[in-house]
mmCIF entry with sequence, helices, sheets and N, C-alpha, C, O atoms, coordinates in Angstrom:
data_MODEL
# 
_entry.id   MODEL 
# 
_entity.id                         1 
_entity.type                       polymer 
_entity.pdbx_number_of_molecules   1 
# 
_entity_poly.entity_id                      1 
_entity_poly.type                           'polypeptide(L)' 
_entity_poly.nstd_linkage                   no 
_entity_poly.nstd_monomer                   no 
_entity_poly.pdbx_seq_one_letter_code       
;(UNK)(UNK)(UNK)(UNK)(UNK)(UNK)(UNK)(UNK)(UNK)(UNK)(UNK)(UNK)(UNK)(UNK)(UNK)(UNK)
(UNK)(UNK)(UNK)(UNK)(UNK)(UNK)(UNK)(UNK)(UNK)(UNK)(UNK)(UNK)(UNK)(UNK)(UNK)(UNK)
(UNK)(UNK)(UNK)(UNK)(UNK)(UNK)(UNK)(UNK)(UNK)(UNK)
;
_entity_poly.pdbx_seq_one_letter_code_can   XXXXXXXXXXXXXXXXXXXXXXXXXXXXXXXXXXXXXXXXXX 
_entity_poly.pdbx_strand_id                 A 
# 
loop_
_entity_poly_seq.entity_id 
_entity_poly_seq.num 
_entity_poly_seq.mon_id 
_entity_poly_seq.hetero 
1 1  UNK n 
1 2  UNK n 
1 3  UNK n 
1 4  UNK n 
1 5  UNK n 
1 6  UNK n 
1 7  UNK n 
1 8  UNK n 
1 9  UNK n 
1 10 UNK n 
1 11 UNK n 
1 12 UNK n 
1 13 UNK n 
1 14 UNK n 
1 15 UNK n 
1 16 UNK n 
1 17 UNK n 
1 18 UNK n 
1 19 UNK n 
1 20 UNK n 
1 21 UNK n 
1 22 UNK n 
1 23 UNK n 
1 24 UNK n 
1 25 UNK n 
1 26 UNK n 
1 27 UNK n 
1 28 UNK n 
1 29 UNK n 
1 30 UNK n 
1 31 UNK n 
1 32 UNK n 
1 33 UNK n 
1 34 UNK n 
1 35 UNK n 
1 36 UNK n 
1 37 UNK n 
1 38 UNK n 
1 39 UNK n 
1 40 UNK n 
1 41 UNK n 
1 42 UNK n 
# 
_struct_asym.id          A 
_struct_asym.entity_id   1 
# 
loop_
_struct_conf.conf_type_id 
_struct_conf.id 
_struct_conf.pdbx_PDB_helix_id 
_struct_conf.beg_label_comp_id 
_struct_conf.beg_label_asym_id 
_struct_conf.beg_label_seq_id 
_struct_conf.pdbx_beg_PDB_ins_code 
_struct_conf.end_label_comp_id 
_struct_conf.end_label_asym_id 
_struct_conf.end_label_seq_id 
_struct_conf.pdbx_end_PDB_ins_code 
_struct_conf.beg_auth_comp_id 
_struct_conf.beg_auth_asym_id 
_struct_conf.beg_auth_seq_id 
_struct_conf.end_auth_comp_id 
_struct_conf.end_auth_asym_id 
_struct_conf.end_auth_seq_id 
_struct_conf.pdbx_PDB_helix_class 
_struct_conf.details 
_struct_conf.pdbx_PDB_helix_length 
HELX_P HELX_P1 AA1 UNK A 14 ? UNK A 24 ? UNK A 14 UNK A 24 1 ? 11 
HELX_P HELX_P2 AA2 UNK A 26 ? UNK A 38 ? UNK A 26 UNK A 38 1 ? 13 
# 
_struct_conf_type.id          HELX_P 
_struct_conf_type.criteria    ? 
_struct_conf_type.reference   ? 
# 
loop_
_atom_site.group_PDB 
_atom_site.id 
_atom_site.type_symbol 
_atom_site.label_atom_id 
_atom_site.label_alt_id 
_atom_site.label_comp_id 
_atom_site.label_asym_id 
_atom_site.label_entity_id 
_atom_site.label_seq_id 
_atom_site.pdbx_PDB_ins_code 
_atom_site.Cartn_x 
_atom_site.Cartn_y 
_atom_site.Cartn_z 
_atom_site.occupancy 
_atom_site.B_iso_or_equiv 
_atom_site.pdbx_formal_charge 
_atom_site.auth_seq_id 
_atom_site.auth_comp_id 
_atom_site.auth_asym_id 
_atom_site.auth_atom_id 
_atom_site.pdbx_PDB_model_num 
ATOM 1   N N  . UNK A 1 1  ? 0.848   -1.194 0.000  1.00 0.00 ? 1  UNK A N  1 
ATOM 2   C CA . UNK A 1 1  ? 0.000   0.000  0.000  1.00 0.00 ? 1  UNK A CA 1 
ATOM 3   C C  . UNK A 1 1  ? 0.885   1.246  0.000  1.00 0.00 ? 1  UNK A C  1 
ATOM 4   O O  . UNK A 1 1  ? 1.714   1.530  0.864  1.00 0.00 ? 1  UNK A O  1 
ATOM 5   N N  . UNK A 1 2  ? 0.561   2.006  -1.189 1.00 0.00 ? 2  UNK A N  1 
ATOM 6   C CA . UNK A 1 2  ? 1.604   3.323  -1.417 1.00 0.00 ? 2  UNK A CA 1 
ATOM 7   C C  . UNK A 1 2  ? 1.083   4.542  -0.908 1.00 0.00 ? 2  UNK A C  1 
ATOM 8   O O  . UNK A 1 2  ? 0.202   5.200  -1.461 1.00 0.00 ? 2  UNK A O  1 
ATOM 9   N N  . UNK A 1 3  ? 1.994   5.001  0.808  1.00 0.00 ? 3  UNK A N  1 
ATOM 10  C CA . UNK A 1 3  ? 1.646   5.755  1.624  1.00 0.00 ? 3  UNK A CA 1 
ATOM 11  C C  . UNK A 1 3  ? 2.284   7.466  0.816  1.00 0.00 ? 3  UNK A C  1 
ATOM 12  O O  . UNK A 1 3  ? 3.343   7.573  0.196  1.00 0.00 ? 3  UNK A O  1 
ATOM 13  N N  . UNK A 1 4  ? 1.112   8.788  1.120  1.00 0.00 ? 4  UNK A N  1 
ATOM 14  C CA . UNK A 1 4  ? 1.835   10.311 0.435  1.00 0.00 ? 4  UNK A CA 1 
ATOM 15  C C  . UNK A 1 4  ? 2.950   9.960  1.600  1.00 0.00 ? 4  UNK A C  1 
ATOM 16  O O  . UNK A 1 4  ? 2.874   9.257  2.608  1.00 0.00 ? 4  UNK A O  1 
ATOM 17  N N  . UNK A 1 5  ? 4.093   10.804 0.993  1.00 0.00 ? 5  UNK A N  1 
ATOM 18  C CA . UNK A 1 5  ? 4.927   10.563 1.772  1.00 0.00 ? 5  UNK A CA 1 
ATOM 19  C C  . UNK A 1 5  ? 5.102   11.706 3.326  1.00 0.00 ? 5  UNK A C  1 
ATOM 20  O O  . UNK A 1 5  ? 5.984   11.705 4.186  1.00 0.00 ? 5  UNK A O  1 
ATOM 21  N N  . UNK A 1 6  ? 4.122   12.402 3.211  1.00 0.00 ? 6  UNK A N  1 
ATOM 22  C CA . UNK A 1 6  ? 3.645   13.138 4.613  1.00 0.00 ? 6  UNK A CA 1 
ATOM 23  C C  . UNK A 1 6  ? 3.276   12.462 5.580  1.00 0.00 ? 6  UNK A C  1 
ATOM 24  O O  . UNK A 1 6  ? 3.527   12.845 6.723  1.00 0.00 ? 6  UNK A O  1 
ATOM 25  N N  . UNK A 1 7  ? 2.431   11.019 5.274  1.00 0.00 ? 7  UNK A N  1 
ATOM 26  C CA . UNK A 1 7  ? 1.856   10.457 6.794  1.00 0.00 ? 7  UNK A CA 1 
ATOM 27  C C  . UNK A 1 7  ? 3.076   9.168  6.494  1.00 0.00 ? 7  UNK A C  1 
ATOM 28  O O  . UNK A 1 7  ? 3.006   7.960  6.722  1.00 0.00 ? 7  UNK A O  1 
ATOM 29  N N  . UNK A 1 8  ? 3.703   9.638  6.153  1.00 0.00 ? 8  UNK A N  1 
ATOM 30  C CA . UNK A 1 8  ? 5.300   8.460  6.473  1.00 0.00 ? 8  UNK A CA 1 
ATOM 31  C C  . UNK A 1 8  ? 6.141   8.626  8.177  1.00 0.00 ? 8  UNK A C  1 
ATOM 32  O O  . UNK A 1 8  ? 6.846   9.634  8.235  1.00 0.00 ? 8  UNK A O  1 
ATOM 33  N N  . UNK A 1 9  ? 6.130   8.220  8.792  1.00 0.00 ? 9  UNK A N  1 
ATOM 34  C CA . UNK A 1 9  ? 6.540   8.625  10.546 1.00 0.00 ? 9  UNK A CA 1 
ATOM 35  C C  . UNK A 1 9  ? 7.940   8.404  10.277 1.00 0.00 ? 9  UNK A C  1 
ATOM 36  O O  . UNK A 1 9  ? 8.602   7.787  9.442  1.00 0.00 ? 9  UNK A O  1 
ATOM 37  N N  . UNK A 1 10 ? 8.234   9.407  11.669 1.00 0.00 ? 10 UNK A N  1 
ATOM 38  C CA . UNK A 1 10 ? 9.904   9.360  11.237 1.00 0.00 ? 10 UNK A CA 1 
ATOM 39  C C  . UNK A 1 10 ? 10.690  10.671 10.720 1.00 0.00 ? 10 UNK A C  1 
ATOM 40  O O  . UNK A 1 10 ? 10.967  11.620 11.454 1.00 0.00 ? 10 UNK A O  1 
ATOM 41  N N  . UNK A 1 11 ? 11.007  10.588 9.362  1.00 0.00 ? 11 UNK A N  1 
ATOM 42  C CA . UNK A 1 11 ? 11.671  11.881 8.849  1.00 0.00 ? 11 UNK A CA 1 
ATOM 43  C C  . UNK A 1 11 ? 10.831  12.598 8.652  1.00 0.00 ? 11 UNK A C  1 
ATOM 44  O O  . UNK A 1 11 ? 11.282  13.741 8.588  1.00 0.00 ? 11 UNK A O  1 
ATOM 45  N N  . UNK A 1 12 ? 9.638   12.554 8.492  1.00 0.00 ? 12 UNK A N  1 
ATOM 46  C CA . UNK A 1 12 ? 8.835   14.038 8.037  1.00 0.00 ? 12 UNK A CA 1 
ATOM 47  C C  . UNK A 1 12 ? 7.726   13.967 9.467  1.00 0.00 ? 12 UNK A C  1 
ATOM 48  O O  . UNK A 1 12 ? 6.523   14.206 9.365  1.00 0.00 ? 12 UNK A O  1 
ATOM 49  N N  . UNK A 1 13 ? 8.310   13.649 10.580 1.00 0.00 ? 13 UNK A N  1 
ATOM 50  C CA . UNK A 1 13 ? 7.888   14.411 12.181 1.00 0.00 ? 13 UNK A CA 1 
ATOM 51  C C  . UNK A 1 13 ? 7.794   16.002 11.874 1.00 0.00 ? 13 UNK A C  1 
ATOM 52  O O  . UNK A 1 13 ? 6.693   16.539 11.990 1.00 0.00 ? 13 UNK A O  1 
ATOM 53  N N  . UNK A 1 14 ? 8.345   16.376 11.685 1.00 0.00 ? 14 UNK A N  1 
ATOM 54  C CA . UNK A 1 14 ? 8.366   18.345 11.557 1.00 0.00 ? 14 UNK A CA 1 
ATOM 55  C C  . UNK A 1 14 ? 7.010   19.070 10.701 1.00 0.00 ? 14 UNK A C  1 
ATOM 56  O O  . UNK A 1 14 ? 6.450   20.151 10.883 1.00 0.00 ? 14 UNK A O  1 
ATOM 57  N N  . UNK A 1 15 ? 6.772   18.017 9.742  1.00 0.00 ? 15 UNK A N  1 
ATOM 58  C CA . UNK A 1 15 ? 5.692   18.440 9.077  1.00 0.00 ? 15 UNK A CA 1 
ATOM 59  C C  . UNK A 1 15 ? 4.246   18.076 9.299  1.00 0.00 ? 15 UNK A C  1 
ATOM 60  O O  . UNK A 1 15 ? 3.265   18.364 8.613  1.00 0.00 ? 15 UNK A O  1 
ATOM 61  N N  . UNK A 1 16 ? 4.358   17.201 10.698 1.00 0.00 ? 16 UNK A N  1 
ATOM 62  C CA . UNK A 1 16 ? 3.434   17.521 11.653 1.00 0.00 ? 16 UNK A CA 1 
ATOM 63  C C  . UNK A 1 16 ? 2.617   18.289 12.047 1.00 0.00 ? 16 UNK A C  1 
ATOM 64  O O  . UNK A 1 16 ? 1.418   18.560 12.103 1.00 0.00 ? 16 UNK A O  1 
ATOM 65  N N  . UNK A 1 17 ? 4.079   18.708 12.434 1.00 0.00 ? 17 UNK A N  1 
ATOM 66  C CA . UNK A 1 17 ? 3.800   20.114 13.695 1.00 0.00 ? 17 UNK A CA 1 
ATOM 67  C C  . UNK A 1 17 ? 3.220   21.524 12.781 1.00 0.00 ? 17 UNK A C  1 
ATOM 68  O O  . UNK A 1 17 ? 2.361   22.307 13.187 1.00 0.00 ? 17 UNK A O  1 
ATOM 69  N N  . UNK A 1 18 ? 4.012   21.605 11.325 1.00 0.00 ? 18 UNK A N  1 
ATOM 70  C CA . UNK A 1 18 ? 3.214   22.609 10.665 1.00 0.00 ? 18 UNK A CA 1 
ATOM 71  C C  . UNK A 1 18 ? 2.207   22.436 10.286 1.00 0.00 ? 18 UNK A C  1 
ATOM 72  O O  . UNK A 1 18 ? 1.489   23.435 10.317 1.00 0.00 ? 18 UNK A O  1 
ATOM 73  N N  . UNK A 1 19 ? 1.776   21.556 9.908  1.00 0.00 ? 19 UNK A N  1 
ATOM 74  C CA . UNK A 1 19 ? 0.436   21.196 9.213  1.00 0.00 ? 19 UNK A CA 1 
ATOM 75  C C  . UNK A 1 19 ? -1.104  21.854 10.100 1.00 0.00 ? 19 UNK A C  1 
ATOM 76  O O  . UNK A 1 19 ? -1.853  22.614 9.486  1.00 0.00 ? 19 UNK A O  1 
ATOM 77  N N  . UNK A 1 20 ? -1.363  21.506 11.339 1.00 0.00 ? 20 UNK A N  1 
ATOM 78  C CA . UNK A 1 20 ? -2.313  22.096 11.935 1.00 0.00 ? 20 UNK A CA 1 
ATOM 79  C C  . UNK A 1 20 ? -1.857  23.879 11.978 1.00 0.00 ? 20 UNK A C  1 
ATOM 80  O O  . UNK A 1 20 ? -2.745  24.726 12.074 1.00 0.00 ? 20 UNK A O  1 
ATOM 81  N N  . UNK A 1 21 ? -0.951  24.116 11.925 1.00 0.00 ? 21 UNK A N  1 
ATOM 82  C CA . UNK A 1 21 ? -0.671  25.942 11.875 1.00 0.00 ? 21 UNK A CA 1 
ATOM 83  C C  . UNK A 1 21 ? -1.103  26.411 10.089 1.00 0.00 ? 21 UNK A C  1 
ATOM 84  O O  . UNK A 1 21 ? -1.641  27.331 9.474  1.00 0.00 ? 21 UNK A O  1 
ATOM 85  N N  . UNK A 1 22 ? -0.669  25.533 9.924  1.00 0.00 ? 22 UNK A N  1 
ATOM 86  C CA . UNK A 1 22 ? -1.296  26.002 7.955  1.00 0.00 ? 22 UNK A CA 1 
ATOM 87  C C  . UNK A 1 22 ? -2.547  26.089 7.806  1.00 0.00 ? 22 UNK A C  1 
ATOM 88  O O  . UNK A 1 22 ? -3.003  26.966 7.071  1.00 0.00 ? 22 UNK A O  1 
ATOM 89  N N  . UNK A 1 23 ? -3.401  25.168 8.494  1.00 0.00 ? 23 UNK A N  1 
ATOM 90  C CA . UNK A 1 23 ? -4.999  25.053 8.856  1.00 0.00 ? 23 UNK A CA 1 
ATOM 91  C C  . UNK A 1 23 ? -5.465  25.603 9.479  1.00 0.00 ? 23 UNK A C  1 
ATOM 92  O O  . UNK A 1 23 ? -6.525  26.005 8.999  1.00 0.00 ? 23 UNK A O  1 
ATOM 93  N N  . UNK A 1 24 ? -5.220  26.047 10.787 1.00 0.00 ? 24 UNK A N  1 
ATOM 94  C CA . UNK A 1 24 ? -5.087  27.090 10.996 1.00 0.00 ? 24 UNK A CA 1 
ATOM 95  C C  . UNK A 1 24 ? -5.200  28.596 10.166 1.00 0.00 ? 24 UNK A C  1 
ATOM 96  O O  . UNK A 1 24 ? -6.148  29.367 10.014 1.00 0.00 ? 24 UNK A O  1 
ATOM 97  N N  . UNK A 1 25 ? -4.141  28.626 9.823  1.00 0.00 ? 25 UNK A N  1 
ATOM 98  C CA . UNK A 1 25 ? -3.900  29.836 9.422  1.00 0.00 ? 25 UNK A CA 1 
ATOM 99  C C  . UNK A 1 25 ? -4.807  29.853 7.913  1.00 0.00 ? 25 UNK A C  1 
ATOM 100 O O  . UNK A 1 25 ? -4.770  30.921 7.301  1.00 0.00 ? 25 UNK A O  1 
ATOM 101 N N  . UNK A 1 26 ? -5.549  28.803 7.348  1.00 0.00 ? 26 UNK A N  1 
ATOM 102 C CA . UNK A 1 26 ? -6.315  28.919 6.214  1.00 0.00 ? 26 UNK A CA 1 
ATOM 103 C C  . UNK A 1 26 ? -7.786  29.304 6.554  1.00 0.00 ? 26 UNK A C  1 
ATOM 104 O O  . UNK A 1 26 ? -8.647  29.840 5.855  1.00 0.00 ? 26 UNK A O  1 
ATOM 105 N N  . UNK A 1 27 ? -7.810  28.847 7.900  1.00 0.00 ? 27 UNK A N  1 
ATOM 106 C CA . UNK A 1 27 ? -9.353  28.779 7.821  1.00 0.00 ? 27 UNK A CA 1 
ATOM 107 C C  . UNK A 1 27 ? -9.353  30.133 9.181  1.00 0.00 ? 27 UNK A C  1 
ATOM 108 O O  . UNK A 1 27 ? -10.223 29.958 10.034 1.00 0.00 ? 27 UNK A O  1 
ATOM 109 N N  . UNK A 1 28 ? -8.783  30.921 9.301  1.00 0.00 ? 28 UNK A N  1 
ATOM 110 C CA . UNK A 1 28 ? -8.702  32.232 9.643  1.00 0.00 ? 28 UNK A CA 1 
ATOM 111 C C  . UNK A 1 28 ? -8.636  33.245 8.511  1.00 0.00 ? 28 UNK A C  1 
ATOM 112 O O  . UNK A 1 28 ? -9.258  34.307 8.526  1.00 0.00 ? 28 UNK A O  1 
ATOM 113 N N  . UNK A 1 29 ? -7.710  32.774 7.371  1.00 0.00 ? 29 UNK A N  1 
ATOM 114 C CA . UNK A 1 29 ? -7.438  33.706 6.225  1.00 0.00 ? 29 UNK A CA 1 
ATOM 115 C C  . UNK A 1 29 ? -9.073  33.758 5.863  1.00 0.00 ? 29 UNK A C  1 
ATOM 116 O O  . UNK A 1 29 ? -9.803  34.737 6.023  1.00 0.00 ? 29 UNK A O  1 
ATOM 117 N N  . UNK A 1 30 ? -9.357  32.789 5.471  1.00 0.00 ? 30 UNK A N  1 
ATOM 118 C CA . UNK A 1 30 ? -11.114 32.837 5.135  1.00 0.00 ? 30 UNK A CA 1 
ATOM 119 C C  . UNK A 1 30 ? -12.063 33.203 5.908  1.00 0.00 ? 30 UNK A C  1 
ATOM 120 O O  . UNK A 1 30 ? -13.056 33.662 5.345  1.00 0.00 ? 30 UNK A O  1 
ATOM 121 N N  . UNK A 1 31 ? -12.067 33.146 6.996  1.00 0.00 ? 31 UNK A N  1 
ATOM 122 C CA . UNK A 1 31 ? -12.804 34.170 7.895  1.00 0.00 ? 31 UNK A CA 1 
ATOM 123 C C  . UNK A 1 31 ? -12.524 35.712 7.721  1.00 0.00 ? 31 UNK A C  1 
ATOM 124 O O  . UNK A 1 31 ? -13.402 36.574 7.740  1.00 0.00 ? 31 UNK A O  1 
ATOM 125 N N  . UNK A 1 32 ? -11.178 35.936 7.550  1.00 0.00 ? 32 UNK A N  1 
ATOM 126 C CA . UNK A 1 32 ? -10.889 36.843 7.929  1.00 0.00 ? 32 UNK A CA 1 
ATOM 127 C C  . UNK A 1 32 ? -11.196 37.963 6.534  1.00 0.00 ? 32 UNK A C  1 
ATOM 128 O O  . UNK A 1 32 ? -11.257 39.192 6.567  1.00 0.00 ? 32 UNK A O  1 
ATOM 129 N N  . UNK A 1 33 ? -11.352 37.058 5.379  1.00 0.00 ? 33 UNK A N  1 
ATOM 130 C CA . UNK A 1 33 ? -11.652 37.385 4.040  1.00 0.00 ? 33 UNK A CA 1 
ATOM 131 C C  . UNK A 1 33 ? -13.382 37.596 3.929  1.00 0.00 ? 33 UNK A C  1 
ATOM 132 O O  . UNK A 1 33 ? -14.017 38.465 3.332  1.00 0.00 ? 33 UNK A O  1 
ATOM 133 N N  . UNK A 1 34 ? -13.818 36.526 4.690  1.00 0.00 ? 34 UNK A N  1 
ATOM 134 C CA . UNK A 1 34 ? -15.449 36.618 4.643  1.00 0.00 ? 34 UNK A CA 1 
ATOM 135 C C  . UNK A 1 34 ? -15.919 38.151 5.348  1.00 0.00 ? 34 UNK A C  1 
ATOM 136 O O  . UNK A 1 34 ? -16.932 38.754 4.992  1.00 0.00 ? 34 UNK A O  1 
ATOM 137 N N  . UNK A 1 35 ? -15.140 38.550 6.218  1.00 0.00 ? 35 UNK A N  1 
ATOM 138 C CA . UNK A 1 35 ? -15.492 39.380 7.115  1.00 0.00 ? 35 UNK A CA 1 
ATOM 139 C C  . UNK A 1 35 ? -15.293 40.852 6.751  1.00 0.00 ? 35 UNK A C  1 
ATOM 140 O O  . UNK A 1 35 ? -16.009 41.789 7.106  1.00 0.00 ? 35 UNK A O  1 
ATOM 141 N N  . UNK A 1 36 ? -14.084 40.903 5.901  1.00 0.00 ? 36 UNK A N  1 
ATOM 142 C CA . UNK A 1 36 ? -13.741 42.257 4.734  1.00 0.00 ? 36 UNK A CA 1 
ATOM 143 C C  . UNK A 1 36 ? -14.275 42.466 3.830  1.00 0.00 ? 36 UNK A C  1 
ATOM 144 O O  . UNK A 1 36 ? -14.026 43.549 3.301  1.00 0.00 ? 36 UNK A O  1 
ATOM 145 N N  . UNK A 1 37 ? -15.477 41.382 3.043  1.00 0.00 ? 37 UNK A N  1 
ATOM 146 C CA . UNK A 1 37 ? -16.293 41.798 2.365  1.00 0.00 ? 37 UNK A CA 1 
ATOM 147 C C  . UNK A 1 37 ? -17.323 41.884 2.901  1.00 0.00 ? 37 UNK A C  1 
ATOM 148 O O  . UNK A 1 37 ? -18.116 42.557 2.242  1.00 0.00 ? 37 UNK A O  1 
ATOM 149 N N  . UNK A 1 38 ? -17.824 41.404 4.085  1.00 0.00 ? 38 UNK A N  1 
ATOM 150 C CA . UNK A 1 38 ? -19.237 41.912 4.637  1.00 0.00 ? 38 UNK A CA 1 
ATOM 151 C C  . UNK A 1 38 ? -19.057 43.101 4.978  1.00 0.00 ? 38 UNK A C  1 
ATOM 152 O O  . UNK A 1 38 ? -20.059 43.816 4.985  1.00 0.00 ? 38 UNK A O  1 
ATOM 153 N N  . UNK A 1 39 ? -17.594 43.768 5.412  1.00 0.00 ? 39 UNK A N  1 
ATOM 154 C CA . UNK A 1 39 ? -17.809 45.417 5.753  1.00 0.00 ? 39 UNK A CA 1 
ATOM 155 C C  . UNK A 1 39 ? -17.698 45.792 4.056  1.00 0.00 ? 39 UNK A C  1 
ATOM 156 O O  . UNK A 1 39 ? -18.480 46.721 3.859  1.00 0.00 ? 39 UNK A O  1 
ATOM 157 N N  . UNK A 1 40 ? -17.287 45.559 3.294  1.00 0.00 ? 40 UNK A N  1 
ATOM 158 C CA . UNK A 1 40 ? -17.498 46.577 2.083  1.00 0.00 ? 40 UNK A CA 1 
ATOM 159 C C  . UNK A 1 40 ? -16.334 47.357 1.755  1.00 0.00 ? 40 UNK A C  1 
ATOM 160 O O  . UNK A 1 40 ? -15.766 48.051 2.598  1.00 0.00 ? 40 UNK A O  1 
ATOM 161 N N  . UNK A 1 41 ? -16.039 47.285 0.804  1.00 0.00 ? 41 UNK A N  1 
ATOM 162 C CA . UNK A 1 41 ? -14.579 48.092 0.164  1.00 0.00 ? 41 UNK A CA 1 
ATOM 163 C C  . UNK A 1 41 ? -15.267 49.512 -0.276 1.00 0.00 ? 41 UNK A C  1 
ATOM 164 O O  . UNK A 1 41 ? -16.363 49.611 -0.827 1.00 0.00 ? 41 UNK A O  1 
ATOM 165 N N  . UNK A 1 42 ? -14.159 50.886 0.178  1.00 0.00 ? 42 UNK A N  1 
ATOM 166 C CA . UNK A 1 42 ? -14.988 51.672 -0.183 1.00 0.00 ? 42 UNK A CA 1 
ATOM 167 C C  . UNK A 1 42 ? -13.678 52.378 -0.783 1.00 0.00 ? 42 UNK A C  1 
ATOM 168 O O  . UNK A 1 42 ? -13.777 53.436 -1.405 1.00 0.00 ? 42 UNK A O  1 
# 
């Protein structure tokens, strides 16, 4: 069974730890995008 090589354990431990901060930080960018067009560009 041919694993992405992200959920491979071991050498790519580090990309762990970023992964929930990227998600994070995506699903804030989109809030934070939803929320600049409900005030309106003027």
């Amino acid at each position: 069974m041919h694993l992405p090589t992200f959920l491979l354990p071991g050498t790519h431990r580090p990309l762990l730890g970023i992964a929930p901060l990227l998600v994070v930080f995506l699903l804030f960018q989109r809030q934070f995008v939803q929320s600049f067009q409900r005030a309106g560009i003027r």
